[in-house]
Every structure is written in structure tokens, then in C-alpha cells.
DODORO-53747 format. One record per residue: y, z, x of N, C-alpha, C in turn; residue in one letter. Coordinates in steps of 0.001 Angstrom, whole numbers, padded with zeros to 6 digits, always signed. Atoms other than C-alpha are relative to their C-alpha. Layout:
# residues N
YZXYZXYZXA;...
***
This chain:
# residues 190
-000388-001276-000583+013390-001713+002954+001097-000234+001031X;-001269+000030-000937+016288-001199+004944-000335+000202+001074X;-000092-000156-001679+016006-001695+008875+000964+000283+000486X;-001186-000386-000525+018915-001235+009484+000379+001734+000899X;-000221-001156-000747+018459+002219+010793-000700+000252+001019X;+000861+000099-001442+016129+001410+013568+000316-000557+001102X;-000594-000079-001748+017358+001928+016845-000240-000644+001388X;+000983+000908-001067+015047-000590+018773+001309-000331+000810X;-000876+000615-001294+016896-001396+022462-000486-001630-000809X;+000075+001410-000099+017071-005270+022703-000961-000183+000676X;+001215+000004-000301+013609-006449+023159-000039-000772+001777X;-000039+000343-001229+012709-007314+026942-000684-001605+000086X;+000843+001022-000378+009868-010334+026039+000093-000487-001039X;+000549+000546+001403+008998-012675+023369-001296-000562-000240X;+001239+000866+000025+005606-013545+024104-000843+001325-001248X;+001299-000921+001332+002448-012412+021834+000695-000645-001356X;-000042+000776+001229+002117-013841+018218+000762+001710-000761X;-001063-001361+000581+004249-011380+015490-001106+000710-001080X;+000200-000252+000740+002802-009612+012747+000172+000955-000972X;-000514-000694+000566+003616-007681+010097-000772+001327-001025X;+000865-000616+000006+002087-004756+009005-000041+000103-002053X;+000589-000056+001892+000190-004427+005050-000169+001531-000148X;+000197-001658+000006+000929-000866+004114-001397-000254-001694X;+001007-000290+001208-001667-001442+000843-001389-000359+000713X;+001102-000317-000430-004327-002052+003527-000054+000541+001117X;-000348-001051-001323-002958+000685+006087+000489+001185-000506X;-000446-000881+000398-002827+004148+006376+000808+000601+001392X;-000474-000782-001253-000266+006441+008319-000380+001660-000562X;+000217-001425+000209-001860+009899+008230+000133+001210+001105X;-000068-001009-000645-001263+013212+009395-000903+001211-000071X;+000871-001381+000185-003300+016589+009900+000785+001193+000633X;-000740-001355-000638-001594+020246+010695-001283+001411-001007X;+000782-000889+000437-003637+023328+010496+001096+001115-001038X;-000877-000670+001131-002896+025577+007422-000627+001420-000049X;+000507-001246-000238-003310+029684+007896-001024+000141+001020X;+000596+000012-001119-004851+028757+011335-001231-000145-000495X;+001622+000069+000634-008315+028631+009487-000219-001531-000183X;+000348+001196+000584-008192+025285+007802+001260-001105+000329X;-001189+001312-001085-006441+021685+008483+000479-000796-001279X;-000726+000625+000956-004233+019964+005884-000053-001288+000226X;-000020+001268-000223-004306+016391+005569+001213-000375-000748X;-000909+000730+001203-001486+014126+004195-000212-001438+000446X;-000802+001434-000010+000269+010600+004280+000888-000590-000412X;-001464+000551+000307+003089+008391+003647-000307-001034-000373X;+000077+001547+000766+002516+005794+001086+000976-000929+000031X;-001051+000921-000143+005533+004010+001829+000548-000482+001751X;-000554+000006-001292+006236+002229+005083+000255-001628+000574X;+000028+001489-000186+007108-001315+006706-000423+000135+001567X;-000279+000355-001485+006720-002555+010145-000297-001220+000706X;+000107+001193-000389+006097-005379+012582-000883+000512+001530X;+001491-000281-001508+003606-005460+015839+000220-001545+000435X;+000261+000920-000863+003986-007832+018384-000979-000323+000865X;+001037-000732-000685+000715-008196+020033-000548-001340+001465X;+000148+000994-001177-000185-010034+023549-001343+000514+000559X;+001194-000649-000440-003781-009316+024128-000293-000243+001435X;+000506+000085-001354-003859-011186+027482+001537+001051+000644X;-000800-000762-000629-000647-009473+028233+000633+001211-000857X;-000251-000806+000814-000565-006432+026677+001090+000941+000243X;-001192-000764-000175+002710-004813+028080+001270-000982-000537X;-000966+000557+001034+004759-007519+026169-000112+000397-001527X;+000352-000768+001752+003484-005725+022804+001209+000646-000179X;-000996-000928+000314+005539-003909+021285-000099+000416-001781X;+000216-000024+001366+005282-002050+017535+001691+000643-000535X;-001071-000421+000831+008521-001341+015015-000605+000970-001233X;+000757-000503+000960+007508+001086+012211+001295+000870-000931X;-000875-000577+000726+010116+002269+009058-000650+001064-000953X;+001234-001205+000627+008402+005414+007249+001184+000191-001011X;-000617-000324+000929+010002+006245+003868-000373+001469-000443X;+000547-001266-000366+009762+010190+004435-000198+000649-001518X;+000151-000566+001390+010114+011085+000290-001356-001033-000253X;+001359+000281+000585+006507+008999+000025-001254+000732+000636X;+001523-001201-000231+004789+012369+001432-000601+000074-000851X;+000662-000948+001624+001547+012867-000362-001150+000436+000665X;+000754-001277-000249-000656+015808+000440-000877+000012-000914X;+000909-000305+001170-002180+015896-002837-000019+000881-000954X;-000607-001088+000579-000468+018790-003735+001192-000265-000408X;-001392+000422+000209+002870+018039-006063+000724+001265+000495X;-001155-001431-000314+004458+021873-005139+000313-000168+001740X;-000250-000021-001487+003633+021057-001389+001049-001348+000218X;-001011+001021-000170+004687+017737-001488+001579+000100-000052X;-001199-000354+000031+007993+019009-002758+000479+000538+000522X;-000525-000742-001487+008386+021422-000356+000745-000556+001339X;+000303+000971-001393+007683+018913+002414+001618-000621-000067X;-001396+000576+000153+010865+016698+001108+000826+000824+000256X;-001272-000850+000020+013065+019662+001102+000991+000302+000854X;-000741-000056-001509+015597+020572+003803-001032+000945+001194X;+000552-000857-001048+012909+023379+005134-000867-001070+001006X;+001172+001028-000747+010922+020046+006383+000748-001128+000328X;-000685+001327-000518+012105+016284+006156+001437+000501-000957X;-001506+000399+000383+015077+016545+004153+000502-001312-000322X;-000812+001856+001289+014982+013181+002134+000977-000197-000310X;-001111+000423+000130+017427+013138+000904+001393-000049+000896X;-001108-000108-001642+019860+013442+004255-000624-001004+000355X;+000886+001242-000573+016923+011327+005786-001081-000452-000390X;+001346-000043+000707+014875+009400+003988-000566-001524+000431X;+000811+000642-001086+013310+007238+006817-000044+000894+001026X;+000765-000116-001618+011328+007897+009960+000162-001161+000642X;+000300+002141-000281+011217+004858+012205-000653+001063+001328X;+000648-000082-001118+009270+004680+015523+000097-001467+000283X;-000164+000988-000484+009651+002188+017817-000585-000242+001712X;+000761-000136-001125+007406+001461+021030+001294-000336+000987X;-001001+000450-001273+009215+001627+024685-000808-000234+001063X;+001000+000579-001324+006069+000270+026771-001074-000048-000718X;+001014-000171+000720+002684-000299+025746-001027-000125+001457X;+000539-000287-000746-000091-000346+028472-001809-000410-000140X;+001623-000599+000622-003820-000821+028847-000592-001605+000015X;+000541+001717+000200-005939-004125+028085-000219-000216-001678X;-000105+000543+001079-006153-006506+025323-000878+000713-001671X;+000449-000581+000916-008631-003858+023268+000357+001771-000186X;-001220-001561-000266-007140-000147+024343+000594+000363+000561X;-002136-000629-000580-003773+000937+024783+000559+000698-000054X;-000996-001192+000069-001190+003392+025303+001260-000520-000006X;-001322+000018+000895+001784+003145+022934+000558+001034+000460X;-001433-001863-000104+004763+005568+024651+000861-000829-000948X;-000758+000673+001199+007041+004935+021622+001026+001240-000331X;-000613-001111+000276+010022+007191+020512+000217+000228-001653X;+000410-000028+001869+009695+008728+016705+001265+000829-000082X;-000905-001094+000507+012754+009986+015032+000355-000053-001490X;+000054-000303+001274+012474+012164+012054+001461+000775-000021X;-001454-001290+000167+015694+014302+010755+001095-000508+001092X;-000815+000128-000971+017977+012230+013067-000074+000455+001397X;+000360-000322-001421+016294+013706+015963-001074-000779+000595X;+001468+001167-000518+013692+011385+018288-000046+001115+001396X;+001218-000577-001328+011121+012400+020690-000806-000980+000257X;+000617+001105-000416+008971+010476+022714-001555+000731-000411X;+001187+000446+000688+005767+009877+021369-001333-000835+000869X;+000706+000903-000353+002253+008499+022744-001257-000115-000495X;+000906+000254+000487-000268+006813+020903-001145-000254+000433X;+001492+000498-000303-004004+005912+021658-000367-000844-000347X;+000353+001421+000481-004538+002653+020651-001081-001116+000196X;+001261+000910-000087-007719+000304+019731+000118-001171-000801X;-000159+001416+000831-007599-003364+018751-001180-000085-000574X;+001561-000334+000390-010362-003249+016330-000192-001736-000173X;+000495+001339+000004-010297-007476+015960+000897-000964-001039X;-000493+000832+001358-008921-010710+013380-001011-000272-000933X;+000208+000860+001133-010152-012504+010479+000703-000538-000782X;-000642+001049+001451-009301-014671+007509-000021+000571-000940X;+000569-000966+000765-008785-012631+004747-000188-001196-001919X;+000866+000840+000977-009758-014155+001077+001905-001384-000609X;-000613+001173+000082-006514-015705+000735+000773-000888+001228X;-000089+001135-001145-006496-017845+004006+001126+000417+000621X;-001001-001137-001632-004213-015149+006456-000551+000849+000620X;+000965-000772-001148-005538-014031+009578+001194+001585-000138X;-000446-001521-000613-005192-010374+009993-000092+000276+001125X;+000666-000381-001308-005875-008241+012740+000250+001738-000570X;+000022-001520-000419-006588-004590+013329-000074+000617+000409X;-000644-000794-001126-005348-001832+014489-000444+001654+000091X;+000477-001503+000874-006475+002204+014518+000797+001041+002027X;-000741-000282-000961-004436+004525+016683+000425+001773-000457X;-000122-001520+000436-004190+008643+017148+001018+000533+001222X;-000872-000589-000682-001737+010979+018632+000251+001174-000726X;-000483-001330+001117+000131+014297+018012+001011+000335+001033X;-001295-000458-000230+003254+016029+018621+000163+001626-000579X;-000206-001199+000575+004843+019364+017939+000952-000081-000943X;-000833+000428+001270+006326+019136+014655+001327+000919+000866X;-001246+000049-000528+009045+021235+016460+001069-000376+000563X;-001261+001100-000990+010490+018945+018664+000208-000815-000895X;-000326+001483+000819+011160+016483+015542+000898+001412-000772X;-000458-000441+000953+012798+019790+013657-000722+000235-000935X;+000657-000416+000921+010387+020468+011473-000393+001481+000542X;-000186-000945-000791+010897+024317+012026-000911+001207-001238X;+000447-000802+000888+009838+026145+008624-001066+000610+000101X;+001319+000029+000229+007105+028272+008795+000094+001803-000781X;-000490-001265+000800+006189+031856+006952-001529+001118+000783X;+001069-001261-000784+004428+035010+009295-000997+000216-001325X;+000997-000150+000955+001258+035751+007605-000371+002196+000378X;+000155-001032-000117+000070+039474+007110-001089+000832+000580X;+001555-000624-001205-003256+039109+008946+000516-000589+001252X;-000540+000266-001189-001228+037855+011549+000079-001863+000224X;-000043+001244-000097-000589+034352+012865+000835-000390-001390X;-000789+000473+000958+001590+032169+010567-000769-001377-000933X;+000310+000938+000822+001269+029603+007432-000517-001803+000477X;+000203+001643-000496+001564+025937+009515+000158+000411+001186X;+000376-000222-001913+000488+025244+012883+000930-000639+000490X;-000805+000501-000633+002423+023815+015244-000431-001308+000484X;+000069+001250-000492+000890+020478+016500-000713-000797-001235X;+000629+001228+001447+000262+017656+014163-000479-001297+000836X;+000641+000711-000580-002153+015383+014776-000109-001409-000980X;-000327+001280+000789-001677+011589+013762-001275-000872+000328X;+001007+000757+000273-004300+008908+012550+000661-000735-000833X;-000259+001129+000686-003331+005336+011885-000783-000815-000205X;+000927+001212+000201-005338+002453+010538+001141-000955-000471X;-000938+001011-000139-003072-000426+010812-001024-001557-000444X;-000071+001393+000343-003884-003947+008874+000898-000623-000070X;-001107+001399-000179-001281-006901+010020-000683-001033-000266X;+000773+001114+000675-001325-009966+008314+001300-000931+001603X;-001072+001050-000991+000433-012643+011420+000784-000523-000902X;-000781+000464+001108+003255-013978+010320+000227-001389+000974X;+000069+001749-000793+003793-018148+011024+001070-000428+000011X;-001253+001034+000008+006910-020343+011676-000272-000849-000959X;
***
């Protein structure tokens, strides 16, 4: 995947071991309420990233994250298509997200990720909730570690503006979206 469009300042530290994140045993999901009644779930099957992690010093952390915004899936192919379209992300103009942490905070098991996310060429600052859930060895002899982490934003401030008045009042999509990550990194070694 192309990094090349991630905006990371020049990193301040190099301590903490690296790792790289396993999107086939991680999810990045989202929730937004749908006709104010009920709550939509999705996700983004496509994504890379890297996590720097310093448990005794956990303000040298730092996470990178590349989101491939045309691998929305809702579950719905008409929504999904929607979603891509210009009324939402607009894949094809931009078809990455990135996020990139600018402090991290907290002790070696929960943390606060302020990180800035920019979808549609626009970024906003961002802050995650973050829990080191632990390592292991996984069956072919690479320590993981894991990660699980929630937040939310107003899809407005990223541009995501579309929405359609309803006739009992109130409108189609809510306004704050609420994020749920489960993050598996495999370390990566010299």
C-alpha cells in the first residue's frame, strides 16, 4: 500500500520495540445511528499500519494507520456504494484515510491516543481510548501483542456532510460516529 500519503511530522523518539499491524487479525469498525432509532455498524477491510509501543514509557508510542476508504463494508452492497460516492468518502478522489498519533499518554496498559485522522483531504484531531490487552507467540513462532481502542467524532468535521430530513422528523444518519478497534501486531525484528 502506498504511504506515501501520510503526513506523519518527523518522529520525536525511537525508543519502544516496532510493530506492525495484521489487518486479517484486526478490526477497524465504526457505528452511526440510522433514522435516530437504530445504530449501523460497518468496517474497512483494507488497512496497513505500524505501532510503536513503550510500555515503560508510554509517551514515546506512537501509532501510523493507512485505511483504504473503497474497502467500506456495511453489509449492504447499495449502502456500501453510496458510502464510496462523493456524498461520503469519495474514493475515488480519496481513496485512503491515514491517522497518525501526535502524543499518546497514560501507563503501560491504558492510554490516550490524541492522533489527527484525515478523511477527504481534510484532518481533525482525534482521541482514542486505549487498552494493551497483552503478547504471545502465535503458532508460527511471532510474538504479537494486543491492542482494543474506542473513540468518536462528528462525521462532519471530516466532511462527511450527506444526510436526507426524514418525514417523522429528525434525519436519516446521525451525526457522531463511534469507533471500535481491535488491533493484532505481529513485532517486527532487525
Amino acid at each position: 500500500m502506498d504511504t506515501s500519503t501520510l503526513q506523519r511530522p518527523p518522529a520525536a523518539t525511537t525508543s519502544g520495540s516496532m510493530w506492525t499491524i495484521d489487518p486479517n487479525h484486526s478490526v477497524l469498525e465504526f457505528a452511526v445511528k440510522h433514522m435516530i432509532v437504530t445504530t449501523v455498524k460497518g468496517r474497512f477491510e483494507e488497512f496497513s499500519g505500524t505501532i510503536r509501543f513503550d510500555p515503560d514509557q508510554v509517551e514515546h508510542s506512537s501509532v501510523d494507520v493507512i485505511i483504504q476508504t473503497d474497502s467500506i463494508n456495511t453489509g449492504v452492497g447499495a449502502r456500501d456504494t453510496h458510502l464510496r460516492s462523493t456524498d461520503f468518502f469519495n474514493t475515488a478522489r480519496y481513496p485512503v484515510a491515514t491517522f497518525y498519533s501526535t502524543s499518546v499518554e497514560g501507563n503501560g496498559n491504558r492510554f490516550t491516543i490524541n492522533g489527527e485522522l484525515t478523511i477527504g483531504g481534510i484532518a481533525r484531531s482525534v482521541t482514542l481510548k486505549a487498552e494493551f490487552q497483552g503478547r504471545g507467540v502465535n503458532p508460527s513462532g511471532m510474538e504479537v501483542a494486543g491492542f482494543e481502542a474506542t473513540g468518536k467524532l462528528n462525521r462532519k468535521d471530516v466532511g462527511l456532510n450527506w444526510n436526507q430530513a426524514l418525514e417523522s422528523g429528525g434525519v436519516l444518519v446521525g451525526d457522531e460516529i463511534r469507533l471500535a478497534l481491535t488491533i493484532q501486531a505481529s513485532r517486527i525484528t532487525s
